[in-house]
ROPA-384868 format. One record per residue (C-alpha): x, y, z. Coordinates in steps of 0.2 Angstrom, whole numbers, padded with zeros to 4 digits, always signed. Layout:
% ROPA-384868
XYZ ...
//
This chain:
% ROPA-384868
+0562-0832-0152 +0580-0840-0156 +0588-0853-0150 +0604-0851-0141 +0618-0863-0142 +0634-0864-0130 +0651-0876-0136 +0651-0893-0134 +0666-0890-0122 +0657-0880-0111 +0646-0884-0095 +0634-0874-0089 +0635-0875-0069 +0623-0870-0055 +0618-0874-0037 +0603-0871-0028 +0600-0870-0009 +0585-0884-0004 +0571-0876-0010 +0576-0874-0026 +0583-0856-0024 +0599-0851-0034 +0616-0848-0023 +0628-0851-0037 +0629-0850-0057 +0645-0849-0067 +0649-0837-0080 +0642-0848-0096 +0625-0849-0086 +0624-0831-0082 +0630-0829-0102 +0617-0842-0110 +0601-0837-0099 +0606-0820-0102 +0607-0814-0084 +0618-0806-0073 +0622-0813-0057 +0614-0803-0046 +0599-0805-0055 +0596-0826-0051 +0605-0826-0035 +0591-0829-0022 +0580-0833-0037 +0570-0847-0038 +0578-0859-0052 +0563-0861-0061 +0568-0843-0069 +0573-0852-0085 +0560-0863-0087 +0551-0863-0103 +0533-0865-0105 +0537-0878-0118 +0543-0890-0104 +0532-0903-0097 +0527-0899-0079 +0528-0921-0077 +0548-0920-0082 +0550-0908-0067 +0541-0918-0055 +0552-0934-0062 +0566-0924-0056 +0563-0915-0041 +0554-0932-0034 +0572-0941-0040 +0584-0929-0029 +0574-0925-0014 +0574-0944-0013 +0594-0943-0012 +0595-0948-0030 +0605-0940-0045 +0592-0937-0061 +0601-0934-0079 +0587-0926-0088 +0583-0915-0107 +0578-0900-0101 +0572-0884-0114 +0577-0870-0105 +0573-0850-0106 +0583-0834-0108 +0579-0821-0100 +0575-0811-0119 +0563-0827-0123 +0575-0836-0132 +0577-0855-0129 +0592-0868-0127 +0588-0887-0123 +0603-0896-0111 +0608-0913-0105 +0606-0911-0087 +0613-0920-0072 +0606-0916-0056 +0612-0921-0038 +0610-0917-0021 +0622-0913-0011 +0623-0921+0006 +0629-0910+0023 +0638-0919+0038 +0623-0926+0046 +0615-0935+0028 +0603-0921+0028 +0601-0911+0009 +0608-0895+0009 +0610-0887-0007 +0609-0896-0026 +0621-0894-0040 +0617-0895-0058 +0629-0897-0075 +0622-0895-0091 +0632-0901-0108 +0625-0898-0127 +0614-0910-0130 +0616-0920-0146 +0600-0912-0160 +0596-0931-0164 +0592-0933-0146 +0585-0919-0144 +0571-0922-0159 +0568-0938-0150 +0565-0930-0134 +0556-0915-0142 +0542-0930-0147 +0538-0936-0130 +0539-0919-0121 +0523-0915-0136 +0514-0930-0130 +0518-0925-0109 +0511-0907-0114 +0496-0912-0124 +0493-0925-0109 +0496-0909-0095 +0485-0897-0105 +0472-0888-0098 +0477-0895-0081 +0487-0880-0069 +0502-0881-0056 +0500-0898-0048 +0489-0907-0056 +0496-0904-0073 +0515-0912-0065 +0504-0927-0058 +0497-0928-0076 +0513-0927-0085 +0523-0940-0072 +0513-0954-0073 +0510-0951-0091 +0529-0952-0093 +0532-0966-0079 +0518-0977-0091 +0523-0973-0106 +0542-0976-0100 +0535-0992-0091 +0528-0999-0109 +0542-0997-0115 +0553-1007-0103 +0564-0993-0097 +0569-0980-0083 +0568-0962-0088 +0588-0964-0086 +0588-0977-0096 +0577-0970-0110 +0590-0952-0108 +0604-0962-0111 +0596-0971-0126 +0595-0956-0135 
//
C-alpha cells in the first residue's frame, strides 16, 4: 500500500473518552485515515493501527497517560484503504474537576523522514522481539525491550523522540 502524507502545517487532532474510544477527530484526521466521522466516533482508537507498530510502544504510552503523564511518541498509522502515515504524536490526558481522567486528546505533526528511518530501525527490533507472542504478552515483550534498550542507552523514550 501507499503511504499518505498530510502538510507540515497541518495537525491532525483527536480525543478519546477513557477507554480509548473516539468522541472527536477533526477534518485532517477523518481525511488522512480515510474515514468519515461517523465512522470512528464510538470507535476504539486503535482503528488506525498498523500491524507494523510495536505492541511494546503502545504500552509505553497508554502506561505514560493513565499515570497522568503526557507521552510524545512516532506512531505508524493506518488508513482505512490499507495505506500508511507515520506521525509525531503528543498524547495527554485531560483532567475533570475532581483530578480524575476523563477523556485524552491527541495532536499529530509530520514527522521529519530522518527521524522516521531512525525510528523505523528500533520499532524492527521491538517487532522481531514481540513476534510470535500475542496481545499482551507481546506489549510486555516489546516495553521492556524498549525500556532496556532505552536504559542502555542512557535515555527516556522522550528523550530518545526528541533526539531524532
Amino acid at each position: 500500500m501507499a503511504e499518505r502524507r498530510f502538510d507540515r502545517d497541518e495537525i491532525i487532532v483527536s480525543k478519546t473518552d477513557p477507554t480509548g474510544r473516539i468522541i472527536y477527530a477533526n477534518e485532517v484526521f477523518l481525511r488522512v485515515a480515510g474515514y468519515r466521522e461517523r465512522e470512528v466516533i464510538g470507535r476504539p482508537h486503535n482503528i488506525i493501527r498498523h500491524p507494523d507498530m510495536p505492541r511494546g510502544v503502545f504500552r509505553l504510552l497508554w502506561q505514560t497517560i493513565r499515570r497522568g503523564g503526557e507521552c510524545f511518541a512516532y506512531v505508524l498509522n493506518r488508513a482505512a484503504n490499507g495505506d500508511h502515515y507515520w506521525v509525531l504524536a503528543h498524547i495527554t490526558p485531560t483532567f475533570g474537576t475532581d483530578g480524575t481522567i476523563i477523556s485524552f486528546h491527541s495532536n499529530r505533526r509530520c514527522p521529519r523522514p530522518q527521524a522516521v528511518a531512525k525510528i523505523a530501525a528500533l520499532y524492527a527490533e521491538l517487532r522481531a522481539a514481540e513476534a510470535g507472542r500475542e496481545g499482551p504478552e507481546a506489549a510486555e515483550t516489546g516495553y521492556h525491550t524498549l525500556v532496556d534498550r532505552l536504559h542502555r542507552a542512557g535515555v527516556s523514550y522522550d528523550e530518545f523522540v526528541f533526539a531524532l
